[in-house]
LUMTI-382611 format. One line per 5 residues: number of its first residue (from 0); their letters; for each residue x, y, z of N, C-alpha, C. Coordinates in nm, 4 decimals, m for minus. Example, Ala and Ser with C-alpha at 12.3 -4.5 7.8 and 13.67 -1.06 7.14 Angstrom:
0> as> 1.3190,m0.5690,0.7800,1.2300,m0.4500,0.7800,1.3200,m0.3300,0.7800; 1.2850,m0.2250,0.7080,1.3670,m0.1060,0.7140,1.2900,0.0030,0.7870
REM end
This chain:
0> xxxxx> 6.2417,7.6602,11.5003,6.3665,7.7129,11.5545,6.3705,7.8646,11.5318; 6.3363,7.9299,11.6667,6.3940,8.0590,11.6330,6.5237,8.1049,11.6041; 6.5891,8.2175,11.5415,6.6646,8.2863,11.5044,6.7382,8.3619,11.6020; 6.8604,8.3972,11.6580,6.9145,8.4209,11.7515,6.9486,8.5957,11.6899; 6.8780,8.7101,11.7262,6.9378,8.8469,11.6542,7.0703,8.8771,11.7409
5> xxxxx> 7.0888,8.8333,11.8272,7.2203,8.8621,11.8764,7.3233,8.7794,11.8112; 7.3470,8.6827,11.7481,7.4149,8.6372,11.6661,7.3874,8.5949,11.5319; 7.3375,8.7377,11.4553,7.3278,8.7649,11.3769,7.2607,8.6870,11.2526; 7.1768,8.6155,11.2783,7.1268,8.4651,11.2424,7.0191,8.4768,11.1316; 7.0269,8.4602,11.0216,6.9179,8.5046,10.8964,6.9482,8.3653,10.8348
10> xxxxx> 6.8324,8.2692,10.8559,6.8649,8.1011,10.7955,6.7915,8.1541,10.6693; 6.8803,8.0427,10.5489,6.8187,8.0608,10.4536,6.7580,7.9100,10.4384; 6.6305,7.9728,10.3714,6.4950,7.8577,10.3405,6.4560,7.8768,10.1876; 6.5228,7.9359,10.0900,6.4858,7.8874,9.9778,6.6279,7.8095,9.8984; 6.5869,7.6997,9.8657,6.6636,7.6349,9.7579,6.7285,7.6827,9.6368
15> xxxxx> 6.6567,7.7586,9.5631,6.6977,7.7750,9.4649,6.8345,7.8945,9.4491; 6.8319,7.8928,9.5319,6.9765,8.0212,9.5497,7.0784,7.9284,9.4998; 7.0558,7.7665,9.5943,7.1824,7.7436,9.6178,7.2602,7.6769,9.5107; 7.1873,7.6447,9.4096,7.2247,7.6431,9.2277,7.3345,7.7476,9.1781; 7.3146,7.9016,9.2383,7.3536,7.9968,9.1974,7.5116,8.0082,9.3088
20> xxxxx> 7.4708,7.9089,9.4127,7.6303,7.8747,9.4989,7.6974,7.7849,9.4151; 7.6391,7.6849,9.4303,7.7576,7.5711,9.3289,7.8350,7.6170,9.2316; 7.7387,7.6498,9.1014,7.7899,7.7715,8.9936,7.9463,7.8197,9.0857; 7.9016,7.9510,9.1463,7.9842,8.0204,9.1991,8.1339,7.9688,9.2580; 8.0935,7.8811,9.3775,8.1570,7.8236,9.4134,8.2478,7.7229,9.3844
25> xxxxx> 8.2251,7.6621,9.2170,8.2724,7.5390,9.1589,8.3327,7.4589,9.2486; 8.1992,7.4087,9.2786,8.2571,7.2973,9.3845,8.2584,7.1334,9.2909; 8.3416,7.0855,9.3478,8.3575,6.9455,9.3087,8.3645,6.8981,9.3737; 8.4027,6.7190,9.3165,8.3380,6.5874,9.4197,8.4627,6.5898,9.4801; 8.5498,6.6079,9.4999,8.6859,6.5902,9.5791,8.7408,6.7084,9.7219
30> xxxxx> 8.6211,6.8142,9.6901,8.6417,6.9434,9.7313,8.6546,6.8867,9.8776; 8.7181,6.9698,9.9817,8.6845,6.9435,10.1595,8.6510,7.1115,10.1676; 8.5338,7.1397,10.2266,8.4931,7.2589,10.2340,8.4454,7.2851,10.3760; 8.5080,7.4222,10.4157,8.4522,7.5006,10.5556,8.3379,7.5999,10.5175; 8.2044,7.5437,10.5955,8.1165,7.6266,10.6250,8.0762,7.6747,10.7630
35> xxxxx> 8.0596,7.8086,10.7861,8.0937,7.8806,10.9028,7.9084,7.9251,10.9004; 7.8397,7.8728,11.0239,7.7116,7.9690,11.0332,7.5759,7.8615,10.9896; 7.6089,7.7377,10.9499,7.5233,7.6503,10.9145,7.3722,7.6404,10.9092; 7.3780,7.6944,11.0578,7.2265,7.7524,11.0774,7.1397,7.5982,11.0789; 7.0137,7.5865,10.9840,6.9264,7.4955,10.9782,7.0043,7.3725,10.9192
40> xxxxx> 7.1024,7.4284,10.8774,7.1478,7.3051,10.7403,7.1231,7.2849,10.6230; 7.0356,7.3642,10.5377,6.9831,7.3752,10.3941,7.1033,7.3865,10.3208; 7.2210,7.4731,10.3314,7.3358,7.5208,10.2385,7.3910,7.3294,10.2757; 7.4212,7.3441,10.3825,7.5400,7.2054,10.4894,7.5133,7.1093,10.3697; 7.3346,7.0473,10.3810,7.3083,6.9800,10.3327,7.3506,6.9384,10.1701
45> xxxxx> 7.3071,7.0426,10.0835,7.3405,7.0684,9.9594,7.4987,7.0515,9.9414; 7.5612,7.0917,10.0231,7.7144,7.0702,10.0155,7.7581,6.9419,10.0111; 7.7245,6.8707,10.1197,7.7372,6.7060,10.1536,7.7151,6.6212,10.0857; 7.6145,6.6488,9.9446,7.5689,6.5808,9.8434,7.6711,6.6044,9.7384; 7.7472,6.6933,9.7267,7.8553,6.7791,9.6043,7.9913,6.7320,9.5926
50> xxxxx> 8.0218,6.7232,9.7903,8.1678,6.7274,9.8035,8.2353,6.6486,9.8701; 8.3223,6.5963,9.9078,8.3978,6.5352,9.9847,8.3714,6.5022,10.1010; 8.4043,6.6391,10.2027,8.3805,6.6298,10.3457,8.3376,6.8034,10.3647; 8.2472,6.8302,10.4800,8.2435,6.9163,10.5365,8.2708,6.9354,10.6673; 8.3462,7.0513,10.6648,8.3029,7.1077,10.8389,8.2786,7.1924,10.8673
55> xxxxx> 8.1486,7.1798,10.9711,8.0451,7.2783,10.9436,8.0734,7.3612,11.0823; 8.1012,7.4555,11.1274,8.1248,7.5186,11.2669,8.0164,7.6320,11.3223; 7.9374,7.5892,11.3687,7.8354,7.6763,11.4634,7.8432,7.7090,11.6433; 7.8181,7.8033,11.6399,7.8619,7.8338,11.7752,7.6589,7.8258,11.8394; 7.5702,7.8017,11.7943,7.4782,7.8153,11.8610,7.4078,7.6275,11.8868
60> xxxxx> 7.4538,7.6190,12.0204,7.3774,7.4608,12.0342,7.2511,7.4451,12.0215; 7.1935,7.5055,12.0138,7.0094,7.4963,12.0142,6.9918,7.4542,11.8604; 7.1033,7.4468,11.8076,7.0833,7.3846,11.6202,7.1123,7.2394,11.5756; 7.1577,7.1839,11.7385,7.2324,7.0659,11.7443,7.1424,6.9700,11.6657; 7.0094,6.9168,11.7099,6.9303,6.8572,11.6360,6.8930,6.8748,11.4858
65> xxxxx> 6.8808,6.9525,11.4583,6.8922,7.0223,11.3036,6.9978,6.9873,11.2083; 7.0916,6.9613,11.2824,7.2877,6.9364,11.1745,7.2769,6.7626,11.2121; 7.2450,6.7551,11.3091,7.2952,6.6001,11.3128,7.2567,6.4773,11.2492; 7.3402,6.4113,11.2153,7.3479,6.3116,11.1359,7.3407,6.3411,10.9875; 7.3643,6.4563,10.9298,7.3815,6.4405,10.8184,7.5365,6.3781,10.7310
70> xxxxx> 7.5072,6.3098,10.6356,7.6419,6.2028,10.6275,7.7269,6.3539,10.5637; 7.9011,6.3169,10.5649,8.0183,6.3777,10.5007,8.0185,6.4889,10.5809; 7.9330,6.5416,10.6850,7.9591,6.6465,10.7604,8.0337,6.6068,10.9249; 8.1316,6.6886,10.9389,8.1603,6.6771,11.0737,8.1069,6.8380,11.1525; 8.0494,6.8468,11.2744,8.0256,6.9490,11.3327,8.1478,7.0034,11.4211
75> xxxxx> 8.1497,7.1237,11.4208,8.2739,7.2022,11.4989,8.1501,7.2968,11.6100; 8.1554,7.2677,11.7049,8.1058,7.3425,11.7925,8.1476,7.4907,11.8754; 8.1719,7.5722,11.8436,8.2314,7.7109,11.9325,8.2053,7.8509,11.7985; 8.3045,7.9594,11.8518,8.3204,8.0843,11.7735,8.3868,8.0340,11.6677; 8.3917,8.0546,11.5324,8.5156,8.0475,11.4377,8.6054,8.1337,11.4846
80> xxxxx> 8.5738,8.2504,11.4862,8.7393,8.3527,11.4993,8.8042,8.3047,11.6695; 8.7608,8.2064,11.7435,8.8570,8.1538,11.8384,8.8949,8.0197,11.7722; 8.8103,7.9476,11.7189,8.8485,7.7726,11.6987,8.9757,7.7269,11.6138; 9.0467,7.6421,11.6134,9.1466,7.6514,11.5513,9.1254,7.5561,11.3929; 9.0746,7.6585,11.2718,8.9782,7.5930,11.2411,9.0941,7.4981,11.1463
85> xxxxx> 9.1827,7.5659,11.1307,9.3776,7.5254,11.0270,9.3874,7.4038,11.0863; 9.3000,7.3572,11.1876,9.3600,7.2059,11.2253,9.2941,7.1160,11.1931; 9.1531,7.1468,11.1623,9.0551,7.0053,11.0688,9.1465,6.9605,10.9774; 9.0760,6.8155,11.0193,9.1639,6.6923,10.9158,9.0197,6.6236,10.8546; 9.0139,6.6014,10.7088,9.1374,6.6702,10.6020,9.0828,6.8435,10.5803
90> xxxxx> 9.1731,6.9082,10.5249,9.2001,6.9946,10.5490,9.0898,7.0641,10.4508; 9.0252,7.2137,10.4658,8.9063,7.2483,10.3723,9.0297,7.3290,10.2490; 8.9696,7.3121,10.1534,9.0286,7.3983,10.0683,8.9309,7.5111,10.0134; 8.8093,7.4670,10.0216,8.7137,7.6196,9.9858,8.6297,7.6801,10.0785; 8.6112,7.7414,10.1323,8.5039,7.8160,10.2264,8.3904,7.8668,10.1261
95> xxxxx> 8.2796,7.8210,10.1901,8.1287,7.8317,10.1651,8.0637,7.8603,10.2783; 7.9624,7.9580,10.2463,7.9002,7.9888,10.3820,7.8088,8.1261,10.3705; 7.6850,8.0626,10.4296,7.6173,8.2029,10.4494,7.6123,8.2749,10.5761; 7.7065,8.3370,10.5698,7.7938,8.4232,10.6653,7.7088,8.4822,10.7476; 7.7203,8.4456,10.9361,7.5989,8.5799,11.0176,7.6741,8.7160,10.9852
100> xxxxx> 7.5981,8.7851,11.0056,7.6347,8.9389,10.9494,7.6654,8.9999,11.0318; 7.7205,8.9792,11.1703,7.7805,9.0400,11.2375,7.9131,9.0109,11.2635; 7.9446,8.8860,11.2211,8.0913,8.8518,11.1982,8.1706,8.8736,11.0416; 8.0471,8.8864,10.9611,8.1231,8.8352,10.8443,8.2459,8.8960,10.7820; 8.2587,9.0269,10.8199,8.4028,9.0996,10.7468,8.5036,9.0320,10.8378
105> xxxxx> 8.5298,9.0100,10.9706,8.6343,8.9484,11.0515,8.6840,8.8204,11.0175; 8.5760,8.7388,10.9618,8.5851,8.6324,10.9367,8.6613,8.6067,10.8077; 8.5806,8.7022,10.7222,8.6746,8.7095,10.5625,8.8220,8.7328,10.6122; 8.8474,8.8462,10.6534,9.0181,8.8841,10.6476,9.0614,8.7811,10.7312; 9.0194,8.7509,10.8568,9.0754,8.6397,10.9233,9.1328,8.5185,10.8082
110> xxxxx> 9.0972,8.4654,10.7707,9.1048,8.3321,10.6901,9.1442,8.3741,10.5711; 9.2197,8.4791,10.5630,9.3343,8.5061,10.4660,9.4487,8.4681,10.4929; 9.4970,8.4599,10.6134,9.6329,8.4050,10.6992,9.5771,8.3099,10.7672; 9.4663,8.2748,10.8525,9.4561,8.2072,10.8874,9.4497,8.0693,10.8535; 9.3641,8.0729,10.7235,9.3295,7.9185,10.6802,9.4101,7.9058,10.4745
115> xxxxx> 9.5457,7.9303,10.5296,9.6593,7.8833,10.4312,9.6367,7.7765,10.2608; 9.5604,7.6819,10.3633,9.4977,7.6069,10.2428,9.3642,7.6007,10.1667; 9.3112,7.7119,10.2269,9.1796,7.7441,10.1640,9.2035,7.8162,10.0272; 9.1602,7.7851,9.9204,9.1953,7.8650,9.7947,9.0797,7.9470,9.7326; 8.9394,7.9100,9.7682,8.8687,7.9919,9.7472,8.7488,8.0069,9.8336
120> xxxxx> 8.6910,8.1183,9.8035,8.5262,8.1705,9.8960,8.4668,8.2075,9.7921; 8.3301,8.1575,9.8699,8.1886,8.1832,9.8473,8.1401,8.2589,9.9404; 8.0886,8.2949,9.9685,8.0217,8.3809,10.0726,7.8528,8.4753,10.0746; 7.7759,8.4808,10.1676,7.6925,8.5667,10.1243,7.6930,8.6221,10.2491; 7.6715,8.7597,10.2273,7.6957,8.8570,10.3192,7.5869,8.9609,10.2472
125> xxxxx> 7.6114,9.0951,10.3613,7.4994,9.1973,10.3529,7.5694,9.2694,10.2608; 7.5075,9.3495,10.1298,7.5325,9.4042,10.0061,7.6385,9.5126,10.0424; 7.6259,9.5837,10.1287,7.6797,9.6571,10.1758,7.8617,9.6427,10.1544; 7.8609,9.5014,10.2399,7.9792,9.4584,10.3145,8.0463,9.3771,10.1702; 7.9730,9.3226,10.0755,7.9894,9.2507,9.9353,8.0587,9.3461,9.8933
130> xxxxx> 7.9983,9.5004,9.8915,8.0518,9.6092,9.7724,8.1865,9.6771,9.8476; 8.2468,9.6955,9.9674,8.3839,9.6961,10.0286,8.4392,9.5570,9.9539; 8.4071,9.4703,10.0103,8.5448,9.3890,9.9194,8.6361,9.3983,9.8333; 8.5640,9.4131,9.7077,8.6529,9.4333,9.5992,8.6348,9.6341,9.5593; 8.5913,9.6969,9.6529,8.5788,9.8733,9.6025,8.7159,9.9290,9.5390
135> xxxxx> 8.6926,9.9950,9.4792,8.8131,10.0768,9.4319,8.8015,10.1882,9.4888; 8.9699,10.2382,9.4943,9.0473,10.3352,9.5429,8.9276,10.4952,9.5188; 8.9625,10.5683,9.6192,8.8993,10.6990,9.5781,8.7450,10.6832,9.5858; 8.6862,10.5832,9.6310,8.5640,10.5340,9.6735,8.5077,10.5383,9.7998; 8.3389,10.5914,9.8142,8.3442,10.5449,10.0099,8.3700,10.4140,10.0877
140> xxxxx> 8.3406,10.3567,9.9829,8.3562,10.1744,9.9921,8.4567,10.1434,10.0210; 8.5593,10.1663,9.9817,8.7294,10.1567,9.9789,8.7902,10.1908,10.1398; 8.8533,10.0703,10.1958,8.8524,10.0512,10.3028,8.9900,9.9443,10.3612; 9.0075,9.9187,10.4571,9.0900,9.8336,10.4944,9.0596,9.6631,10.4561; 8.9386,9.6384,10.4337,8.9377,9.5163,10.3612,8.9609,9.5038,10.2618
145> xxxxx> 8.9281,9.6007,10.1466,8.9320,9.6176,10.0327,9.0865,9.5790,9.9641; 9.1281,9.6523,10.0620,9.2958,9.6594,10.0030,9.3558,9.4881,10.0556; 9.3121,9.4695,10.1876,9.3464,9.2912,10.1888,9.2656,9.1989,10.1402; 9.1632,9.2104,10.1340,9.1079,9.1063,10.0088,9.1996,9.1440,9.8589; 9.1975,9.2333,9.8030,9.2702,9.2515,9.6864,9.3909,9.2644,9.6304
150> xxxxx> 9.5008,9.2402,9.8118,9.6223,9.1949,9.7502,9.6435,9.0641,9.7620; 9.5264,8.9569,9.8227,9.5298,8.8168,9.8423,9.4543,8.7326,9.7274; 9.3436,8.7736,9.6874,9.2966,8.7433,9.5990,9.2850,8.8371,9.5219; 9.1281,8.7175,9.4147,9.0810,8.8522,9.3371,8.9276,8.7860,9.3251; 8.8377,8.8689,9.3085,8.6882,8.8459,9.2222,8.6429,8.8090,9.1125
155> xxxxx> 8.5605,8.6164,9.1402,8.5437,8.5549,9.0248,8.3650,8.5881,9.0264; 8.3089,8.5943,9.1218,8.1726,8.6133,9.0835,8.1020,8.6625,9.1854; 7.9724,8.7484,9.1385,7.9178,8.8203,9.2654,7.7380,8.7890,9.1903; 7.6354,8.7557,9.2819,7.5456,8.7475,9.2121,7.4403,8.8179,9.3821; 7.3353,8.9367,9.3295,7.2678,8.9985,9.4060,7.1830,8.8782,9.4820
160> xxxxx> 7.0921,8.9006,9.6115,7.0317,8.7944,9.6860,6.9218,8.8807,9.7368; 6.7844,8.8775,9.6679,6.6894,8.8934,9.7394,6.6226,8.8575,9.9157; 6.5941,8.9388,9.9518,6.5736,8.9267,10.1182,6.4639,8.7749,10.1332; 6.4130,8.7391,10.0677,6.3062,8.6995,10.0191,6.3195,8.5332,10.0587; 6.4772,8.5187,10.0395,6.5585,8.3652,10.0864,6.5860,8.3544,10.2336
165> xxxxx> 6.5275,8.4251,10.2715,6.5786,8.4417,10.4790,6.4955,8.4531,10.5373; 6.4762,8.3627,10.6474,6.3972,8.3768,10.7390,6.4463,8.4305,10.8688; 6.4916,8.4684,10.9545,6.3804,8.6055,10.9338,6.4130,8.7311,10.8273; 6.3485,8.7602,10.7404,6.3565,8.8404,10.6802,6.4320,8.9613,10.6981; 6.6006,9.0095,10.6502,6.6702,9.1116,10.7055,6.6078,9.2290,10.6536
170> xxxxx> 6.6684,9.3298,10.6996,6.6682,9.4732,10.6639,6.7311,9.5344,10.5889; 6.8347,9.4273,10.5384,6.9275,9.5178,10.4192,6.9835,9.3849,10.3023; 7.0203,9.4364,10.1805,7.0188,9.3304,10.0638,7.1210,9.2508,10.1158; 7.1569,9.1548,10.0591,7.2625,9.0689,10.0504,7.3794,8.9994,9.8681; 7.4040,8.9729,9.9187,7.5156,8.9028,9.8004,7.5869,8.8122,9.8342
175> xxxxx> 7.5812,8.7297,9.7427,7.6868,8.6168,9.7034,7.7673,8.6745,9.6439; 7.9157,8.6734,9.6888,8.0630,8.6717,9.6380,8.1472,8.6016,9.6500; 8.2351,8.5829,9.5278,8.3102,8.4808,9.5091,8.4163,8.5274,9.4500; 8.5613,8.4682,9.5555,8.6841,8.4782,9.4690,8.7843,8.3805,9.5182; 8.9120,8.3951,9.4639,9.0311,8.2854,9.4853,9.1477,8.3916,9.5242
180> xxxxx> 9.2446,8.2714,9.5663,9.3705,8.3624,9.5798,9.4436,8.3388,9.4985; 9.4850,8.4499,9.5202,9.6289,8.4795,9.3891,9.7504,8.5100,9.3977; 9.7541,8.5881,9.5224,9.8811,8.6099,9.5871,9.9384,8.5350,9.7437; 10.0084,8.5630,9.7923,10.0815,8.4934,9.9498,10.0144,8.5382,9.9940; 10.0434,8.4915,10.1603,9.9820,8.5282,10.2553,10.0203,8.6746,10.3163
185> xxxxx> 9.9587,8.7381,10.3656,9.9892,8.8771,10.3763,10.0298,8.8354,10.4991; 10.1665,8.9812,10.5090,10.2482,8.9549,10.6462,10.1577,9.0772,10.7125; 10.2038,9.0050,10.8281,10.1514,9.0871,10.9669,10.1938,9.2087,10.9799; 10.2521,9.2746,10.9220,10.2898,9.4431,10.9623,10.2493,9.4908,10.8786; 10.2778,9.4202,10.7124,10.1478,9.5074,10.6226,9.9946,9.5114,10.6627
190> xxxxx> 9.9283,9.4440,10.7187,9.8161,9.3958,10.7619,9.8239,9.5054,10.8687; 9.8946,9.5120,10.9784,9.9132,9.6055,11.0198,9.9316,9.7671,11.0246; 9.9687,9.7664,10.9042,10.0011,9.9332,10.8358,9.8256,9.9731,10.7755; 9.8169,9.8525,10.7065,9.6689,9.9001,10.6407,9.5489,9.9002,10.6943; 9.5260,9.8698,10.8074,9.4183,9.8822,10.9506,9.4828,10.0113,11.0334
195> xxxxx> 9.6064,10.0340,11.0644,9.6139,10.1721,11.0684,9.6381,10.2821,11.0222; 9.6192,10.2643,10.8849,9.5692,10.3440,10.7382,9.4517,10.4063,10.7963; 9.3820,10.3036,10.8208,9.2260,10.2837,10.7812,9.1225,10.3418,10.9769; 9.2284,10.3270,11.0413,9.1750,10.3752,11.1554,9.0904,10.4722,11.1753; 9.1135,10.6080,11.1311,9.0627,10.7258,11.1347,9.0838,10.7991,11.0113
200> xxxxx> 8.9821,10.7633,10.9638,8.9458,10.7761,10.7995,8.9283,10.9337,10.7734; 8.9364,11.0315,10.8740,8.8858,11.1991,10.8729,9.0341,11.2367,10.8764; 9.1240,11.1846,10.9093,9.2821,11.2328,10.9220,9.3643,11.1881,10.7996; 9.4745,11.2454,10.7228,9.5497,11.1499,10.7046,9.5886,11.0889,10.7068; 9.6546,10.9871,10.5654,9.7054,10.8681,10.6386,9.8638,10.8477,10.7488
205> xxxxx> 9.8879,10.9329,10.7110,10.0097,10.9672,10.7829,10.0236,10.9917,10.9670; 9.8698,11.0553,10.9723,9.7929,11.1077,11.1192,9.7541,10.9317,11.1738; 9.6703,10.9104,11.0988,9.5918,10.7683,11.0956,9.7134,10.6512,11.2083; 9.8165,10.6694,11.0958,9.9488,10.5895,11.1482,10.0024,10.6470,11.2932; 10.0205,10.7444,11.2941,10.0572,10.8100,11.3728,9.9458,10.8137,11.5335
210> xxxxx> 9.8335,10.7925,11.4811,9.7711,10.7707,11.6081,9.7326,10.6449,11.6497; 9.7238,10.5310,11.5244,9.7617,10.4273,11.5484,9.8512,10.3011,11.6120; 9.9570,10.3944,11.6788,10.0727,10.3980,11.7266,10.1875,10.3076,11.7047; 10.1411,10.3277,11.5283,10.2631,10.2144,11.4560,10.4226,10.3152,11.4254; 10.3667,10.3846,11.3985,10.5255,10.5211,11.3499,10.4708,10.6519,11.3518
215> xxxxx> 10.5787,10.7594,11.3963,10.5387,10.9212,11.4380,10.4801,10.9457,11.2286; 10.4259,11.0881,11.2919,10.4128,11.1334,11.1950,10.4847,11.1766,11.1140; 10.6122,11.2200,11.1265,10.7409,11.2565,11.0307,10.7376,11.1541,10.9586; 10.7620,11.0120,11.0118,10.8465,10.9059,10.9475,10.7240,10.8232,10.8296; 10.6175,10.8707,10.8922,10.4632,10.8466,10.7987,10.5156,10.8591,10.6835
220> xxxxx> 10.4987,11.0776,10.6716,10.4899,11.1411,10.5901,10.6416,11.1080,10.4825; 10.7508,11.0426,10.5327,10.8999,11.0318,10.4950,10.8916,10.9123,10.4109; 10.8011,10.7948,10.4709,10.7819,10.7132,10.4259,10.7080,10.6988,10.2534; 10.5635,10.7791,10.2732,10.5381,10.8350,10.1793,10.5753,10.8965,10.0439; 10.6674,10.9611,10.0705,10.7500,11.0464,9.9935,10.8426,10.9377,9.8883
225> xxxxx> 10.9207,10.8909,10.0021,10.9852,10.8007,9.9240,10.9285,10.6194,9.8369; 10.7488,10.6596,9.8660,10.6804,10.5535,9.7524,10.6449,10.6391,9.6355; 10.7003,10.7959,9.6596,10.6107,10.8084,9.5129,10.4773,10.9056,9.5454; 10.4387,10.9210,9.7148,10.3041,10.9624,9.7381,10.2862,11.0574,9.8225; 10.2006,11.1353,9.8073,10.1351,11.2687,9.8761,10.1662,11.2582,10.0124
230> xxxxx> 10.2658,11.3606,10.1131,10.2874,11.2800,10.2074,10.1614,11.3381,10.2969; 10.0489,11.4071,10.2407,9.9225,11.4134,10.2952,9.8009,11.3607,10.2331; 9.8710,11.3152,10.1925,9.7617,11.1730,10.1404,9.6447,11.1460,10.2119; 9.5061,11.0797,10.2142,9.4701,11.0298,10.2442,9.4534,10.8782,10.2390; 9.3922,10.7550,10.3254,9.4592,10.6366,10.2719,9.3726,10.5936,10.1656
235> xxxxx> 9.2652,10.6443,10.1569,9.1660,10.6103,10.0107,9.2313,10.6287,9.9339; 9.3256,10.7199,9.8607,9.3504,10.7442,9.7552,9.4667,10.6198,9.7024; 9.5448,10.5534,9.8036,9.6263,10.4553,9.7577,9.5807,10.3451,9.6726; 9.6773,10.3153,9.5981,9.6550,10.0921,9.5774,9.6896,10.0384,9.6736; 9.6241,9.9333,9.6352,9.6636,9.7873,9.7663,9.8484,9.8165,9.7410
240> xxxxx> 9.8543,9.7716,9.6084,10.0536,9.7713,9.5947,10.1017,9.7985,9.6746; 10.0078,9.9943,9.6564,10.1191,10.1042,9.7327,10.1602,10.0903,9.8834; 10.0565,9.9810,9.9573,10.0538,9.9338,10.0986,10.1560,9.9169,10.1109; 10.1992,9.7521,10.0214,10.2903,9.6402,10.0787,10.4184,9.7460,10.0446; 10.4386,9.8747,9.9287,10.5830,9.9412,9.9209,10.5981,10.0223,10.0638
245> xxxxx> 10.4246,10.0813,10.1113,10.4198,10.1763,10.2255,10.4897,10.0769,10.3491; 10.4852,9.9788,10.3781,10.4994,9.8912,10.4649,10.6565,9.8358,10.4499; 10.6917,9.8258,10.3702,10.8708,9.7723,10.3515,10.9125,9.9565,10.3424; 10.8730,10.0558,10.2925,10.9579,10.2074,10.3263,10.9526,10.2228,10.4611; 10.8633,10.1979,10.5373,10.8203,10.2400,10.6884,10.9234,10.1180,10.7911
250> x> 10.9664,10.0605,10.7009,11.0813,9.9230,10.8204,11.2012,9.9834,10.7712
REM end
């Protein structure tokens, strides 16, 4: 089975990683878990032996033979970020998955609101995209995910991933990361404020907003002021906090 580079497709073929998922993932026998990207089925498989139920959602049919018939798995056929994934019965509570790398940041923030009853991720993604997650403030890393992964959850474990587990062999490192949630679901206008924070990262954040075409620039900079903050700020320099106060001053 070849590898699809247009959908971002790096199957993993060594086993022994996936010791270092379970760990991570603390999965148990009761768990119902969403895995997104299945690929060959090596992770699917290992899961199905651990947990409850899976559902496994791949958008590439040419894998159909490869997934099928393995017991406790149900297959979801299409995109995740269209499928409605909040409606599998019974319902997943952990996401596991070795994430294609061209979806994988959409997919993370997506299924912060989206999938309500999911309480924790596993994930392996490109090192890169691992070290935004949890980055701190005043960092290049530090970004619009950063700040919504870290007012929803938080980071229980991150373990590095040699290229060495993928066939086809990528071009850049990877990581396993792992965390839970801790807080609500983030509302839609904070979510909103902090993607147009994050728009145009060379402007202020105040500009950012402002060309974002959530609020003028006065009411940015007004807004600002009255959290406490530089009303030429840039949006790196904030906390996640300072979002959700930036986001209730700005209504």
């Amino acid at each position: 089975m070849l590898p699809k580079k247009e959908l971002g497709q790096h199957f993993l073929v060594d086993e022994n990683i996936l010791r270092v998922v379970e760990r991570l993932a603390g999965l148990a026998p009761d768990d119902v878990v969403l895995e997104i990207g299945p690929g060959l089925g090596v992770l699917t498989r290992f899961l199905a032996e651990r947990v409850a139920h899976v559902h496994a959602v791949e958008i590439d049919r040419s894998l159909e033979e490869a997934l099928a018939g393995i017991p406790k798995v149900e297959l979801h056929w299409g995109d995740a970020l269209a499928l409605p994934l909040n409606s599998y019965v019974p319902q997943a509570v952990k996401l596991v998955s070795n994430l294609p790398y061209n979806v994988a940041t959409p997919i993370v923030v997506e299924s912060l609101d989206r999938l309500p009853h999911v309480r924790s991720w596993c994930v392996m993604v490109q090192r890169e995209v691992a070290d935004r997650f949890f980055a701190s403030p005043r960092t290049k890393a530090y970004g619009a995910v950063s700040v919504l992964l870290q007012l929803a959850t938080e980071r229980t474990g991150f373990h590095p991933v040699s290229r060495e587990v993928f066939r086809p062999r990528p071009n850049v490192e990877s990581a396993l990361v792992a965390f839970r949630r801790t807080g609500p679901l983030i509302e839609p206008y904070v979510k909103r404020v902090v993607e147009g924070a994050f728009a145009h990262r060379r402007k202020t954040l105040a500009n950012s907003l402002a060309l974002s075409g959530l609020v003028s620039r006065d009411e940015a900079g007004d807004a600002l002021r009255a959290i406490g903050a530089d009303p030429t700020a840039r949006a790196e320099v904030l906390l996640p906090a300072q979002f959700v106060a930036l986001a209730e001053a700005l209504r």
